[in-house]
C-alpha positions as CSV (number, residue, x, y, z in Angstrom):
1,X,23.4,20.1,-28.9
2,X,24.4,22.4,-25.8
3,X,20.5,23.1,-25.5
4,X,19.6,19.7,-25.6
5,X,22.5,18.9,-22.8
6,X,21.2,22.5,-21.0
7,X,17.8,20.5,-21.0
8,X,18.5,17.2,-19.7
9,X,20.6,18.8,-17.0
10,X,17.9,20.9,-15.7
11,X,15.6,17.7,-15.9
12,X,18.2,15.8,-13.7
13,X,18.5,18.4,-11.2
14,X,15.0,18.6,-11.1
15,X,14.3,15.0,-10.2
16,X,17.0,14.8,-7.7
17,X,15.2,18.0,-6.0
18,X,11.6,16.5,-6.0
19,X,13.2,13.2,-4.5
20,X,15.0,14.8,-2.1
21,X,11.8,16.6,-0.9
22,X,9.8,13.6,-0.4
23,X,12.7,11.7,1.1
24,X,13.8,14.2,3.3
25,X,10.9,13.7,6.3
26,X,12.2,10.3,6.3
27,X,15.4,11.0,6.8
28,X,14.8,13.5,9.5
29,X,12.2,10.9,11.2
30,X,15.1,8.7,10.9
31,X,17.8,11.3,12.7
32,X,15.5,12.1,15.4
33,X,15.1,8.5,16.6
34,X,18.6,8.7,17.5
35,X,18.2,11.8,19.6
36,X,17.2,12.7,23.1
37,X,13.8,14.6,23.6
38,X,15.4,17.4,24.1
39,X,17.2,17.0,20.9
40,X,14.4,16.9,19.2
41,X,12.4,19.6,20.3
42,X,15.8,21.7,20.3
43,X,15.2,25.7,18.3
44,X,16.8,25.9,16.2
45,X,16.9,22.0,15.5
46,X,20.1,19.6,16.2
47,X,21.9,19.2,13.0
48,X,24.8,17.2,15.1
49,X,24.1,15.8,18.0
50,X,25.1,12.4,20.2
51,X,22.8,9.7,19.0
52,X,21.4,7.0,21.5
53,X,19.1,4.1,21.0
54,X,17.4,4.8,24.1
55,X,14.2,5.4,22.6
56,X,14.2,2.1,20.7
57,X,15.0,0.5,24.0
58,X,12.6,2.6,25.5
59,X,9.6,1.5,22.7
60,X,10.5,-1.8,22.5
61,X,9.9,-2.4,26.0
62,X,6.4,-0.7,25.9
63,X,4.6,-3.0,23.4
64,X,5.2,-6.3,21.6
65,X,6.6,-5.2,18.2
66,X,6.6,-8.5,17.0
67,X,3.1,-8.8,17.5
68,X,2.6,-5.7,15.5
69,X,4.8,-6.3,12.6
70,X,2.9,-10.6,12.4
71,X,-0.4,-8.5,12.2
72,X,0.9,-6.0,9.6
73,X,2.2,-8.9,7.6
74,X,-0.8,-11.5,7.8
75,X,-3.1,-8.5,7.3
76,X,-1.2,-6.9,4.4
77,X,-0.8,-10.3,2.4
78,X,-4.4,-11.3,3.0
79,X,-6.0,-8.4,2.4
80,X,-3.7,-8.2,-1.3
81,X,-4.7,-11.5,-1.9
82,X,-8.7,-11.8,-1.3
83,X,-8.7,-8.4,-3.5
84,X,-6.6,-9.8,-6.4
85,X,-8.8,-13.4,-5.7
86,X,-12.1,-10.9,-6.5
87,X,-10.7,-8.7,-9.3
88,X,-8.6,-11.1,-11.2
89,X,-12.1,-12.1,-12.7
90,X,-14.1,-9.1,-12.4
91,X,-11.4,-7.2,-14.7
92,X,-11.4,-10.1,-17.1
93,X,-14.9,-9.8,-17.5
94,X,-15.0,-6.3,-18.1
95,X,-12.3,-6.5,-20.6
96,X,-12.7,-9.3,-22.8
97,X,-16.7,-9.6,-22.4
98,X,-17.9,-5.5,-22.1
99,X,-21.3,-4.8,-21.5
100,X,-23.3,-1.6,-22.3
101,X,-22.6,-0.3,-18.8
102,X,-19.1,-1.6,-18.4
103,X,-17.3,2.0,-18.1
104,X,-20.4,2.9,-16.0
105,X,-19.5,0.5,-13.5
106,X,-15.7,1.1,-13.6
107,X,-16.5,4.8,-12.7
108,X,-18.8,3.7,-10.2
109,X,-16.2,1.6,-8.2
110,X,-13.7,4.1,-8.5
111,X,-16.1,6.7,-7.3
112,X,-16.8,4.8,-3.6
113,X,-13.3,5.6,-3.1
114,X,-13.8,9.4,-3.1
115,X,-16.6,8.7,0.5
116,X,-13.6,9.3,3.4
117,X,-13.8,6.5,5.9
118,X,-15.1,7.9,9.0
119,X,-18.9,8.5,6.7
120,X,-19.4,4.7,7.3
121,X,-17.3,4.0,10.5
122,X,-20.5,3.5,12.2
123,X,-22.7,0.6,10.1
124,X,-19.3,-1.1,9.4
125,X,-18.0,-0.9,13.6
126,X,-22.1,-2.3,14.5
127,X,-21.5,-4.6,11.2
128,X,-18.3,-6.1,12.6
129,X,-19.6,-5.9,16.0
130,X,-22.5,-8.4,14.9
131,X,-20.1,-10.7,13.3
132,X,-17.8,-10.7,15.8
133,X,-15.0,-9.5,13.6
134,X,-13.9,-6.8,15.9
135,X,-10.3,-6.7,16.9
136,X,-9.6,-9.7,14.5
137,X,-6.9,-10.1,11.6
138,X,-10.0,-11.7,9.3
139,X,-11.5,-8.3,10.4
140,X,-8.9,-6.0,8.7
141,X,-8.1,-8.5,5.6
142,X,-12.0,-8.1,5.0
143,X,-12.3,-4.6,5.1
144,X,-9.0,-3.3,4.0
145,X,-9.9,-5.3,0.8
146,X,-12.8,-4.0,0.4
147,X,-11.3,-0.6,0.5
148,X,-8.7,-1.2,-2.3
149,X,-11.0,-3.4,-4.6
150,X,-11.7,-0.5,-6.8
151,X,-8.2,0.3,-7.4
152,X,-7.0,-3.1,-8.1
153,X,-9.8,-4.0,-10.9
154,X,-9.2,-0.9,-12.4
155,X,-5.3,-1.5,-12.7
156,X,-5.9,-4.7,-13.6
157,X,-8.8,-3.9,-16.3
158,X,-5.6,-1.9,-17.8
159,X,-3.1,-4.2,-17.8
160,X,-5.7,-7.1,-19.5
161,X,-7.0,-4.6,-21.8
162,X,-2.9,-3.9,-23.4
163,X,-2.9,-8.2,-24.1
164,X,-3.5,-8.5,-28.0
165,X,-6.8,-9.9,-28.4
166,X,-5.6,-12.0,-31.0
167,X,-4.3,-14.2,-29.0
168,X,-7.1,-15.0,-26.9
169,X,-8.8,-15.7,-30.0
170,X,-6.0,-18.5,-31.1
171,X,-6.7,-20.3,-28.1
172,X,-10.7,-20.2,-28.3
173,X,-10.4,-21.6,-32.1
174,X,-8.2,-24.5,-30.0
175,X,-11.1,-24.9,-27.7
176,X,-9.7,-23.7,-24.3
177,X,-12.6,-22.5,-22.5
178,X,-12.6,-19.2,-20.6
179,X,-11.2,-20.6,-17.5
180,X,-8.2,-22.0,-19.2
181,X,-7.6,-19.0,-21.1
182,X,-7.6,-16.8,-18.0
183,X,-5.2,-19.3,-15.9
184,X,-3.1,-20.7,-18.5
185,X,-2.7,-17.6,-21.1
186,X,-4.0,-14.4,-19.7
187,X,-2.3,-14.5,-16.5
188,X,1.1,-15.2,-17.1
189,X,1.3,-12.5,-20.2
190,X,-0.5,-9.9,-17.7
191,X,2.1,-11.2,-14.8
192,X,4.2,-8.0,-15.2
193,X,1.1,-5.8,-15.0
194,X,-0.3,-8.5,-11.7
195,X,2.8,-7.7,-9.3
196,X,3.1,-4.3,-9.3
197,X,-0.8,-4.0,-8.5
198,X,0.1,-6.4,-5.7
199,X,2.6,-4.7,-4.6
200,X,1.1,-1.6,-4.4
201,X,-1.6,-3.2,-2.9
202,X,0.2,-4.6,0.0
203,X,1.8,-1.2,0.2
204,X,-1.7,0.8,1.0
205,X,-2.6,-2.0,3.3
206,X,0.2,-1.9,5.0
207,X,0.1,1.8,5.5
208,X,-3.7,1.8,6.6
209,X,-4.2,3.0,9.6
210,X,-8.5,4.3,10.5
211,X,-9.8,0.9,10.3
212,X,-7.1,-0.7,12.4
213,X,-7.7,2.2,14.8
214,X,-11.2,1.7,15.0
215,X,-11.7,-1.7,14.5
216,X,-9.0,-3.2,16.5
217,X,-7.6,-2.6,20.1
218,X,-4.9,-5.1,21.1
219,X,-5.3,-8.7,19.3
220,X,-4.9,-7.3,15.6
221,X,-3.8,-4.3,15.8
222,X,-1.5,-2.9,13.3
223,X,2.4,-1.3,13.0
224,X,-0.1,1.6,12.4
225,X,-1.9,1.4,15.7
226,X,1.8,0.5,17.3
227,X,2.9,4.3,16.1
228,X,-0.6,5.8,17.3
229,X,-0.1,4.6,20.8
230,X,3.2,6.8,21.2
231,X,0.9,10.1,21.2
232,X,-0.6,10.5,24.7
233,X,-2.7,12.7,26.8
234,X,0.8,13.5,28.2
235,X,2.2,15.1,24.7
236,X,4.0,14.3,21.9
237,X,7.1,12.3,22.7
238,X,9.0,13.1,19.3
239,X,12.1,11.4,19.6
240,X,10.0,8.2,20.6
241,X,7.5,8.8,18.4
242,X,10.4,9.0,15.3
243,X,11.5,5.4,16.3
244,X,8.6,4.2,16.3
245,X,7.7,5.5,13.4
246,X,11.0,4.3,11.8
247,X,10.3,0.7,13.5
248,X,7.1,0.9,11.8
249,X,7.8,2.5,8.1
250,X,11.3,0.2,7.7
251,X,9.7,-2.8,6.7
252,X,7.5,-1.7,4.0
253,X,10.8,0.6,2.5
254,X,12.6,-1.9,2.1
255,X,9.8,-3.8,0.8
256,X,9.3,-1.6,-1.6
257,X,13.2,-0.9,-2.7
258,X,13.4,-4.8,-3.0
259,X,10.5,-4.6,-5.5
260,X,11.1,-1.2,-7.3
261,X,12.2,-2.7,-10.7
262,X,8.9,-5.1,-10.8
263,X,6.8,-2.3,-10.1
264,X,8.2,-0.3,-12.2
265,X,8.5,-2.5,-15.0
266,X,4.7,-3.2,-14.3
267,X,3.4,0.0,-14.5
268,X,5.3,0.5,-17.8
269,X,3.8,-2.7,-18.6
270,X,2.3,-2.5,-22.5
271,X,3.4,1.2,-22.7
272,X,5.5,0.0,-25.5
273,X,4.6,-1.9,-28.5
């Protein structure tokens, strides 16, 4: 019993060190928005210090955060839902009606995700160039979809593959035909399993930052190319930087706190029988 309790302490004290390391740059990028550049540059650093919200005054004043954050939003929810609109179907092909190359194909997908960005910056900036898709929201909702289409069949693929078979059988014996059994029974039971891959989804759209870099200047740019614009030929403003940073990152956090317990509880989804 005291080894068991020994164990599960050492587990908990674990955890709460692991998430205190990854939280812990936040935090401090959240501190050092309330500090003076000074402040933040100080050696050692400035554990207490007089905070000011000069520098959100001072970022807010310099570009159109509003404009940002719209962009972020329209180009996060498109992008999440033109992905899930292409792999909702490809998935439920691949697992109710498997081929010979099926797997083939899913390890192909996944595998265009392992070419970094900048190997095919150039066709895609003369592509969008042609099409007159540079600097637009349809732009980025385009090609940050295309960019997590691999990871959203494959999540999905999972998630269809952990519905019993049996009772997609029920309804083809009642005659639904495939469409109704993907709308009116498949999607609902996978439904757990559909939001967290949204969710994450809007979550890596959100966060994307080459293409709307490099793709986008002032129309559509991003909360990403809002934080981008506070490093200058000048230096690094860090204090200013931090706030924008925070202005940028506070959205999606509490985005994702709100939405924790349904992504959680779909990434767990069919993990027990």
């Amino acid at each position: 019993m005291r080894t068991r309790w020994q164990v599960r302490l050492g587990l908990t004290l674990a955890g709460w060190t692991v998430a205190l390391g990854i939280f812990f740059p936040i935090l401090w990028m959240f501190l050092t928005s309330f500090k003076t550049e000074i402040a933040a540059v100080a050696t050692p650093p400035a554990v207490l210090f007089k905070p000011t919200l000069a520098n959100y005054s001072a970022v807010l004043q310099r570009a159109d955060y509003v404009q940002f954050a719209i962009n972020s939003v329209v180009v996060s929810l498109g992008s999440t839902l033109l992905a899930l609109a292409l792999a909702v179907p490809a998935a439920y092909s691949m697992a109710f009606f498997p081929g010979r190359h099926t797997r083939d194909i899913l390890l192909w997908m996944l595998s265009t995700k392992m070419l970094p960005p900048v190997g095919v910056l150039v066709p895609i900036y003369l592509l969008w160039r042609n099409l007159g898709l540079l600097d637009t929201r349809a732009g980025l909702v385009l090609i940050d979809s295309i960019g997590v289409l691999p990871i959203v069949v494959w999540m999905l693929f999972s998630f269809f593959r952990e519905v019993p078979i049996e009772i997609l059988e029920a309804s083809r014996m009642d005659g639904a035909t495939e469409g109704q059994e993907l709308l009116h029974i498949l999607l609902p039971l996978a439904m757990p399993g559909i939001a967290a891959t949204a969710l994450l989804c809007i979550i890596l759209c959100w966060n994307e930052a080459f293409w709307s870099l490099n793709l986008t200047t002032v129309k559509a740019a991003t909360l990403t190319a809002f934080t981008a614009s506070f490093s200058s030929p000048e230096g690094l403003f860090w204090a200013k930087l931090s706030a924008a940073s925070t202005l940028a990152t506070a959205p999606i956090l509490i985005f994702g706190w709100i939405g924790q317990r349904h992504l959680v509880r779909g990434l767990s989804f069919g993990a027990v029988k």
